[in-house]
N, C-alpha and C positions, 0 to 999 in steps of 0.2 A: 504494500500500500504506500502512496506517495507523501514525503514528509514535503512540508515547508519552511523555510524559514524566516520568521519571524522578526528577529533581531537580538542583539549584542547590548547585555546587561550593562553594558561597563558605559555604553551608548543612551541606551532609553532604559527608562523605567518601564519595569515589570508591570502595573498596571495597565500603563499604553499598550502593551502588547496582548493582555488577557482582555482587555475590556471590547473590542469588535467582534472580538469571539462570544460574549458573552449578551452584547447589544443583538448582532446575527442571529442568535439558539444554536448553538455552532455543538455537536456532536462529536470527541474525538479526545485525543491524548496528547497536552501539552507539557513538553519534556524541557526539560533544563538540564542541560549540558557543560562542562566543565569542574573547576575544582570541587565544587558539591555537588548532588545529583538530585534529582524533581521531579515527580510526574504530579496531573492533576487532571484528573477525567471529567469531561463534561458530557452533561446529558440534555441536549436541546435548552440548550445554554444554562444550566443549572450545573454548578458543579457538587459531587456525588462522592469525590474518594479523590485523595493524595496521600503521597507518600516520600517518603526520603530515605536513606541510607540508615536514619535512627530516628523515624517517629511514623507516626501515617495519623490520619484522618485531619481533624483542625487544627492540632500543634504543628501538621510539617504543612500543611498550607499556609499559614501566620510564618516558618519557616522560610518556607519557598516564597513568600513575597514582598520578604523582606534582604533575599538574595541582591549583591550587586557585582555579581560577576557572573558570566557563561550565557550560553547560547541558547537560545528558545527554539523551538521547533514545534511544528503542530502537524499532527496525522489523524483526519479526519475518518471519520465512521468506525472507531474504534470504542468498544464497547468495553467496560468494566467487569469482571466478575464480582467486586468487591464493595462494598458500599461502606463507607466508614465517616460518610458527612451527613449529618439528618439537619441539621441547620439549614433554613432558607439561605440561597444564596447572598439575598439582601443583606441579611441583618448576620451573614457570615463576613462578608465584606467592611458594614457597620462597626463591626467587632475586628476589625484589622485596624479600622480606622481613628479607636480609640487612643494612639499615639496621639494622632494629626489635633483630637479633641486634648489632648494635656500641652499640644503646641497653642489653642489658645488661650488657655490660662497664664502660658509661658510671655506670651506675645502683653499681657496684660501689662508686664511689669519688664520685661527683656521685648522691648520694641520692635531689633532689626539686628542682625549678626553685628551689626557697626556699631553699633552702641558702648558707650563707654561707664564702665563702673568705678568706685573710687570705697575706699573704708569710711561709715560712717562715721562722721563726731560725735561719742557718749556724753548722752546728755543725762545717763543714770548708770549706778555699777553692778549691775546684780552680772554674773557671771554667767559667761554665754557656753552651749556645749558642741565644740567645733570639733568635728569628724575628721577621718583623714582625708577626702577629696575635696573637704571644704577647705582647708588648708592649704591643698595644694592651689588652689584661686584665690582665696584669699593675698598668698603671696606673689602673686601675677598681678591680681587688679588695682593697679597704681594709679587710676585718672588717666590713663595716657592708653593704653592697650583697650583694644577693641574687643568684643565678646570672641568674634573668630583669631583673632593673634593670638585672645587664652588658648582656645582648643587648638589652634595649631601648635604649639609652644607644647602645650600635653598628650599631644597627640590622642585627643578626642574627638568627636562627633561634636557637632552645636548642639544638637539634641540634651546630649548629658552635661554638657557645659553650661548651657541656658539653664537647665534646670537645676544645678546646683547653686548659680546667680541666683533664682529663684529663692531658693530655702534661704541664704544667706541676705537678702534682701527684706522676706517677710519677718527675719530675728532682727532688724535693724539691723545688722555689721556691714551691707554693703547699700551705697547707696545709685543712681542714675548722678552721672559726671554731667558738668556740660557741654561736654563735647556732641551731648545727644538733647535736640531741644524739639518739644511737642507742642510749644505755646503757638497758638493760633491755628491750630490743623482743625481745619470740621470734617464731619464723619458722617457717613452717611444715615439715614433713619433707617429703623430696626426694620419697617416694616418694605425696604429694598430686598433685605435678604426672603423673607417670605415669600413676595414675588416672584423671583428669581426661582425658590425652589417649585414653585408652584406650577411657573409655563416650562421650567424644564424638564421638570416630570413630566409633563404632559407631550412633548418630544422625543423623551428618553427613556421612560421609564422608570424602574427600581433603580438603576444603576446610576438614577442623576445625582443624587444626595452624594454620591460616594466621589462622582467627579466633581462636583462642586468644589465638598474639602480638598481633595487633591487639589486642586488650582488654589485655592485660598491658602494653604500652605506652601505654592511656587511662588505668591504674593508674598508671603510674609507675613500677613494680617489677618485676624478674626473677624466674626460676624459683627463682634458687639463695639469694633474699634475699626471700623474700616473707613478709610480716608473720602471723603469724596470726591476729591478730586482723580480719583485711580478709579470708581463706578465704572467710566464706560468702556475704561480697556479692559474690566473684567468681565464686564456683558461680549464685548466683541472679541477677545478670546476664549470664553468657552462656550458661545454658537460656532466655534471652528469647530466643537465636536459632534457636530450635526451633520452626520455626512448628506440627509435629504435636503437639496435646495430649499423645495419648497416648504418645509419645515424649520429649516432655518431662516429662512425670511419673515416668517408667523412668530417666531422666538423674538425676532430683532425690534419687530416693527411694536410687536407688544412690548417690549422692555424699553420704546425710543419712548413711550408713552410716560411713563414713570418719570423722566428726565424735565417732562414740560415745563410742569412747576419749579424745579432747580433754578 
């Protein structure tokens, strides 16, 4: 049976590559290739069973999609013996997505990878209880180094660096430098994002909730803090995920609507 190729992990993200599969009802066996190994069986675009070299069902799907290396391939009409996913696909995906949701509580108080931290001034002494990763930040964040120079400096992810900024911000000990300034930013109203998830469902189905956060996370920004002046390049970059014209034109022309009153 004929494979395809898909794309190169280290290139795109594993999402972009599952999600036309999955938009389609796309039937078959999507393999992950290189230094770890993946499969992930779909069943008329529901997926049904994954597996990895040392998990299967939801932990090596959560696994497998959080891979950023090796090669995708998909071989269609390939059928599962095994069933190891009873989770809706939705609210499987939902459940991957729950990083991207602690990205925006992160985004609350750590802004933008550029953002600059500095040791608060103790304005009381009761004694703080500092870990050992917080310490390793702590001794980084001088006012001058940006959140990505920490993680690169530690060789971490922003992910666990933002959020260690985090903890050490909500005890007081670190505070926002002003090398990072929010005075005067307006944000768009709450009820933008409602919208948004409303006509894109209606385009996309299940699967829009999930690309939404994906893009709001290539943003940088949350629902409850999102800039307004970046609205309409978030509306007009994710109707690019509309591959029907004339559905994507129904998406646009309703979301130009929204805009009027701005």
């Amino acid at each position: 049976m004929s494979e395809t190729f898909l794309g190169d992990l280290s290139q795109t993200k594993f999402f972009d590559l599952i999600k036309p599969l999955l938009v389609e009802r796309k039937t078959g066996l999507l393999k992950i290739e290189g230094d770890e190994y993946g499969e992930i069986f779909l069943e008329a675009g529901n997926i049904i069973h994954a597996r990895t070299a040392y998990s299967f069902g939801e932990e090596a799907f959560i696994s497998i999609m959080n891979l950023q290396t090796g090669k995708a391939k998909f071989q269609p009409d390939v059928s599962s013996q095994e069933k190891t996913i009873f989770t809706q696909t939705e609210n499987l995906l939902l459940n991957w997505t729950y990083k991207k949701e602690e990205w925006e509580k992160i985004r609350m108080v750590v802004p933008s990878p550029n953002a600059i931290f500095q040791i608060s001034l103790q304005h009381h002494s009761e004694d703080k209880n500092i870990k050992g990763d917080q310490w390793n930040v702590l001794a980084l964040a001088n006012g001058t180094r940006t959140v990505l120079e920490i993680a690169k400096t530690l060789k971490w992810d922003e992910f666990k660096t933002a959020k260690v900024i985090l903890q050490l911000a909500q005890e007081k000990v670190l505070e926002i430098g002003k090398g990072e300034t929010a005075q005067n930013k307006k944000y768009i109203d709450r009820g933008f994002f409602q919208t948004v998830e409303k006509e894109f469902k209606n385009v996309m189905g299940p699967i829009a909730s999930v690309i939404i956060d994906d893009l709001l996370t290539e943003f940088g920004e949350s629902k409850e803090s999102f800039p307004q002046d970046r609205a309409l390049a978030f509306v007009e970059t994710l109707s690019k995920e509309v591959s029907d014209e004339r559905k994507r034109r129904e998406f646009k022309k309703t979301m130009m609507e929204f805009f009027v009153p701005l």
